[in-house]
C-alpha positions as MATLAB code, in Angstrom:
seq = 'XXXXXXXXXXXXXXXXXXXXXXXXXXXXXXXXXXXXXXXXXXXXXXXXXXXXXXXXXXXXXXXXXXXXXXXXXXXXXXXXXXXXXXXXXXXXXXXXXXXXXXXXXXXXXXXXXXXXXXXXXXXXXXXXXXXXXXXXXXXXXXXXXXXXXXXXXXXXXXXXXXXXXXXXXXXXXXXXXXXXXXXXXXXXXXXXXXXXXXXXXXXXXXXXXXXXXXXXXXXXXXXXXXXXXXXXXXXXXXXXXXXXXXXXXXXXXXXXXXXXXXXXXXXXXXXXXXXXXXXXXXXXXXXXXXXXXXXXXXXXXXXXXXXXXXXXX';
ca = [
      95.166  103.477  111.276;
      96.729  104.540  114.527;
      93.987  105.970  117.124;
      94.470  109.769  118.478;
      91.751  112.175  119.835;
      90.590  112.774  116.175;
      86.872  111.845  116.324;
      85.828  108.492  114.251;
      82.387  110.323  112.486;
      79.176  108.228  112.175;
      76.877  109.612  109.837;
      73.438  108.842  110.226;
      73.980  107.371  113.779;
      70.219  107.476  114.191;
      69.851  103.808  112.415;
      70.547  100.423  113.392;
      73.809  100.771  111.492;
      75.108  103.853  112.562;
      74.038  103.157  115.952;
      75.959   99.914  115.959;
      79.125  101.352  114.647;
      78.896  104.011  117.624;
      79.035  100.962  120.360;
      81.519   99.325  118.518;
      83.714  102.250  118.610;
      83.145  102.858  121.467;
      84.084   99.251  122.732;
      87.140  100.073  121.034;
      87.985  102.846  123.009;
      87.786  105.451  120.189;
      86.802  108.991  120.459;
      83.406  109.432  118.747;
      81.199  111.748  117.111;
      77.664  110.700  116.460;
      75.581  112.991  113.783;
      72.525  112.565  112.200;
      69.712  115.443  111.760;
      66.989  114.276  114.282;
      68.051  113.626  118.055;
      69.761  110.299  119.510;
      68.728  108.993  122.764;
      70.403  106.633  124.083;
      74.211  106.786  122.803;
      76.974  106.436  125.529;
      77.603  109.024  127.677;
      81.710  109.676  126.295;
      80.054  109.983  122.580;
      79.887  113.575  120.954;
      76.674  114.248  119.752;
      76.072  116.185  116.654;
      72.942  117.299  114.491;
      73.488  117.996  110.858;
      71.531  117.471  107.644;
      73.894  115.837  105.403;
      72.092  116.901  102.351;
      73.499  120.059  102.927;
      76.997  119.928  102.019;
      78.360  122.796  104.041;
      76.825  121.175  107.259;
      77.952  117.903  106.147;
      81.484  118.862  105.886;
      81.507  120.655  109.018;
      79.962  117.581  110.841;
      83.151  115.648  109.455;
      86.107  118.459  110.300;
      89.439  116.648  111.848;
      87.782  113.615  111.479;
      89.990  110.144  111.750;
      87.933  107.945  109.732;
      84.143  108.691  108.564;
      81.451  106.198  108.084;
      78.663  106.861  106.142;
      75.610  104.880  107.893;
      72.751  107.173  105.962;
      69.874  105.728  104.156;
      66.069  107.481  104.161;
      63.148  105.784  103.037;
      63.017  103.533  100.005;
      60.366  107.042   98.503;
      63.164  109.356   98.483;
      65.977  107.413   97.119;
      66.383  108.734   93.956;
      66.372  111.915   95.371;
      68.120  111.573   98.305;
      70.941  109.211   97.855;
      73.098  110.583   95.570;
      72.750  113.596   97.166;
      74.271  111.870  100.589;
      76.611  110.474   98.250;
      78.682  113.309   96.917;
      78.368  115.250  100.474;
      80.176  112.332  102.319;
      83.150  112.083   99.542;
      83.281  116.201   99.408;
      83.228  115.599  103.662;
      85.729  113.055  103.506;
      87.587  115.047  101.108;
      87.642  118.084  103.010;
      88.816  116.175  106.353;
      90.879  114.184  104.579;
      89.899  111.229  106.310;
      88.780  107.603  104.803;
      85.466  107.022  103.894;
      83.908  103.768  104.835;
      80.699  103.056  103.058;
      77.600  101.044  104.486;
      76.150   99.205  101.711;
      73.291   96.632  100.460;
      73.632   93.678   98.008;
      70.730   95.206   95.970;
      73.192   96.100   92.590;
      74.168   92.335   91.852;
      70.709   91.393   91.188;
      69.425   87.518   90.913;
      72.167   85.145   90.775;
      73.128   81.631   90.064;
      75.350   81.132   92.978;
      77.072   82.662   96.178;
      77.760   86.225   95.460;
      81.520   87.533   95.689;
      82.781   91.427   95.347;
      83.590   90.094   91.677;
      79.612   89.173   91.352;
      78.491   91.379   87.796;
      76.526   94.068   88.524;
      73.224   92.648   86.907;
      69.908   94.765   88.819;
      66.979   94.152   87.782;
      65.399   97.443   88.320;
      65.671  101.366   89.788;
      66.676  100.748   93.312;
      69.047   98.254   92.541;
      70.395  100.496   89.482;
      70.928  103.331   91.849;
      73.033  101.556   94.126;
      75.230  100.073   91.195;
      75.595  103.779   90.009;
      76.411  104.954   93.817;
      78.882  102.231   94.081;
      80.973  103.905   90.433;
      80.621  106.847   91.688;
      82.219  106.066   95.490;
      85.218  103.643   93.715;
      85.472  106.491   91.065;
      86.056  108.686   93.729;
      89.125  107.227   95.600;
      90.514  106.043   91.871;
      90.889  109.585   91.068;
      92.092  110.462   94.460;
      89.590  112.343   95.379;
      88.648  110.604   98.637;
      90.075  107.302  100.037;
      86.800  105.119  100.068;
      86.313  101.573  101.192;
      82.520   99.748  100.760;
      81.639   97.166  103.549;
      78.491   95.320  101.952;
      76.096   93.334  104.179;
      72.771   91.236  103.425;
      69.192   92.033  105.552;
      69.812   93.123  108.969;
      68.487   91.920  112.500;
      69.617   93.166  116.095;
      68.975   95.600  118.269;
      67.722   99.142  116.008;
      67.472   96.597  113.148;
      64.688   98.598  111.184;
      63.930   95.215  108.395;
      61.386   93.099  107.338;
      62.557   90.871  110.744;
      61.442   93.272  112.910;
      57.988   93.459  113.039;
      57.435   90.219  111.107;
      59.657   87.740  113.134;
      60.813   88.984  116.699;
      57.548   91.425  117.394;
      55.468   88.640  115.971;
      56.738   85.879  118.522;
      56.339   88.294  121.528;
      52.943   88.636  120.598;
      52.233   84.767  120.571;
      50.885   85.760  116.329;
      51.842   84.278  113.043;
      55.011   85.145  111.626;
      55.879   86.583  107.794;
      58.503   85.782  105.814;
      59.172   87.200  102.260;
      59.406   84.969   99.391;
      59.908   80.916  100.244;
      60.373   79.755  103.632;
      62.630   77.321  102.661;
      65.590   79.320  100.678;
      68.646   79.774  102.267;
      69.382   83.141  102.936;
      72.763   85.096  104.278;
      71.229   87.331  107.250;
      73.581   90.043  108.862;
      73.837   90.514  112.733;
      73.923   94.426  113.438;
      76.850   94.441  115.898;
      78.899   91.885  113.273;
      78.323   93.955  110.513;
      79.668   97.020  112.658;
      82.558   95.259  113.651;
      83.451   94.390  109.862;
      83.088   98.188  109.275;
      84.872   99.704  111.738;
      87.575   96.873  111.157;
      87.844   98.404  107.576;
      87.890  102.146  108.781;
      91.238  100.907  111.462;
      93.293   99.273  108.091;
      94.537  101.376  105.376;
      94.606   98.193  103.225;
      90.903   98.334  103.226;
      90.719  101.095  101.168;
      90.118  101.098   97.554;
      88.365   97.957   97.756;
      84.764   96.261   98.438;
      84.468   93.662  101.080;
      81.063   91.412  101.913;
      80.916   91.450  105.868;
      81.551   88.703  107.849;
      77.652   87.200  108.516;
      76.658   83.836  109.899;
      75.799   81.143  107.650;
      72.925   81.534  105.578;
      69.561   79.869  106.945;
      66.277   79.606  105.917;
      63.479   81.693  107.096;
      61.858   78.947  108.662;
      64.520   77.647  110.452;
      65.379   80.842  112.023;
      61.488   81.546  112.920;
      61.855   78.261  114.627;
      64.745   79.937  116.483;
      62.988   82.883  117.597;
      59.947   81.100  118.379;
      61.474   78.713  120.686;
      63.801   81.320  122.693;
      60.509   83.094  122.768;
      59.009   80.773  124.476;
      55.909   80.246  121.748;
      55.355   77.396  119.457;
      56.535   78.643  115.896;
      53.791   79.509  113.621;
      54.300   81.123  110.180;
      53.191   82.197  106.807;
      55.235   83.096  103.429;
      54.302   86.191  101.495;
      54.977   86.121   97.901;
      54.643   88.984   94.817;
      51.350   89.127   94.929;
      50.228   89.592   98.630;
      53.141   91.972   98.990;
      51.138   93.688   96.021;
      47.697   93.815   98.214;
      49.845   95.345  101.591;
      51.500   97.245   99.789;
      48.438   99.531   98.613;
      49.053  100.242  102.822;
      51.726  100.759  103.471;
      54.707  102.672  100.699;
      57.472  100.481  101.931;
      55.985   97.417  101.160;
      55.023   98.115   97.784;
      58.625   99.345   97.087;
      59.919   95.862   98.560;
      58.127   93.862   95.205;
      61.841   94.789   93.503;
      63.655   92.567   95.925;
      61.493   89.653   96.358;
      63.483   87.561   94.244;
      66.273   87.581   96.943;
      63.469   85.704   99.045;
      62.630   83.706   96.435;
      65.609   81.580   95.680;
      69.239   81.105   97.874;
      70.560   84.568   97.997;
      74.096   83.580   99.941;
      76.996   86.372  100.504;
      80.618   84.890   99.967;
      82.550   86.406  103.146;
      85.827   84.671  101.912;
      87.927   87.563  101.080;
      87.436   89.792  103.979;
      88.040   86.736  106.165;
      91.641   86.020  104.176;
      92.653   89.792  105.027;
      90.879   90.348  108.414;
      89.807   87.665  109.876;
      85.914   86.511  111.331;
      84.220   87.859  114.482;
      80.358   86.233  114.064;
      78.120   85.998  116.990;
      76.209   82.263  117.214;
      72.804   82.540  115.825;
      71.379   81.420  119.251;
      72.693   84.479  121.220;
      72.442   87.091  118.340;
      68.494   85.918  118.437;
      68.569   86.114  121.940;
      70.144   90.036  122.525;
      67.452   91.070  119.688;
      64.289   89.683  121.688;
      65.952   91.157  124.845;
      66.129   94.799  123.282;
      62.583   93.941  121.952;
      61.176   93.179  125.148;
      63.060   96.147  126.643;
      60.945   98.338  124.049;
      57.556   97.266  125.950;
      58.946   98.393  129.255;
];
């Protein structure tokens, strides 16, 4: 998609995501407009900031006028998803719609549900309960929507994040844990491979899709490093941490126990069983059409505990 002074739109550039696929723009030397409904700190100086509550479709669509390409970075808190979400949902295709400008969707793993092997676009849509249901439906109703021509809609799909603005399970249990010389947590088995996604890859595979009209129509996994197990990449942080690596696993039940704490962890029980077992993303096809851009595990984990450490200052 050729680049003019029509804005690329970030919605929800508060988040790790949406923050992420600002910079990346921005590297790219694209005009930019930022929006989410709470103030952003901290975005370069050239980006146009906007505030707008998406689930308000008149703001929404005004937030997205003579957009080039919109990406739709929103999430909320695993409470309000089935109240929230498919409300975001229909105002970024009605947006996108009314702009006439391609949608590129920021999306989870959640709808495939346990599987036997590496999971592809062409994975069946198994979930094993609400959260993961919702996203299967939000998925129908985003390909439904460019089918129909309605909107033109591509899904980029990425497993857990880490990086800088990374708001995961990582954050807190892994990189603040090693700065504070304490015992790290890992969900489910220590020793499970697992595809993790770098926040500046995954916004490079995005914005990738958003430049390339052949994107559209489609769903493409994210290019991601290779999958690793939560102990060896502990060990990783722990070392460029300078600490020795000390950690603990937390299955269903002690998630059931914090979670009487704290909401988000009791809404994490429905995805312990990617923690559980290998839960591996197959990159393959967006590779074929696009190519790879992956940052080494060694300085991705490096940049995050130097944005962590910049936090304390």
């Amino acid at each position: 998609m050729p680049a003019d002074s029509s804005p690329h739109v970030v919605l929800g550039a508060t988040g790790g995501a949406g923050r992420a696929v600002v910079q990346e723009l921005v590297d790219r030397n694209q005009p930019v407009r930022a929006v989410s409904r709470s103030e952003t700190p901290g975005l370069p100086d050239a980006v146009e900031v906007v505030s707008a509550d998406c689930t308000d479709a008149v703001a929404a669509r005004a937030a997205c006028k003579d957009a080039a390409a919109i990406y739709h970075c929103m999430n909320v808190p695993y409470s309000q998803w089935a109240d929230l979400l498919p409300v975001l949902t229909e105002n970024s295709i009605a947006a996108a719609a009314y702009a006439d400008a391609p949608l590129i969707v920021a999306d989870n793993l959640y709808m495939y549900g346990p599987t036997d092997g590496p999971m592809t676009e062409d994975t069946p849509r198994t979930p094993t309960g609400p959260k993961g249901t919702l996203r299967a439906e939000m998925e129908e109703t985003f390909m439904e929507a460019h089918e129909t021509g309605r909107a033109r809609v591509a899904i980029g799909r990425a497993s857990d994040f880490y990086g800088p603005h990374a708001h995961s399970s990582t954050r807190e249990l892994v990189f603040e844990a090693a700065l504070d010389d304490s015992t790290a947590a890992w969900l489910g088995s220590l020793d499970a491979p697992h595809t993790l996604s770098y926040l500046p890859d995954f916004a490079w595979g995005l914005v990738t899709l958003g430049m390339n009209e052949k994107a559209l129509g489609e769903i493409w996994h994210l290019p991601s490093n290779d999958p690793i197990t939560g102990r060896h990449f502990i060990e990783m942080v722990y070392h460029q941490a300078g600490r020795d690596p000390s950690m603990r696993a937390y299955g269903y039940w002690a998630l059931t126990l914090a979670g009487l704490f704290d909401a988000q962890v009791w809404e994490a029980r429905e995805v312990l069983y990617q923690f559980d077992a290998p839960f591996v993303m197959d990159t393959s096809k967006f590779e074929d059409a696009f190519g790879q851009n992956v940052t080494p595990y060694e300085t991705a984990v490096r940049k995050t505990l130097d944005w962590h450490w910049a936090q304390r200052m």
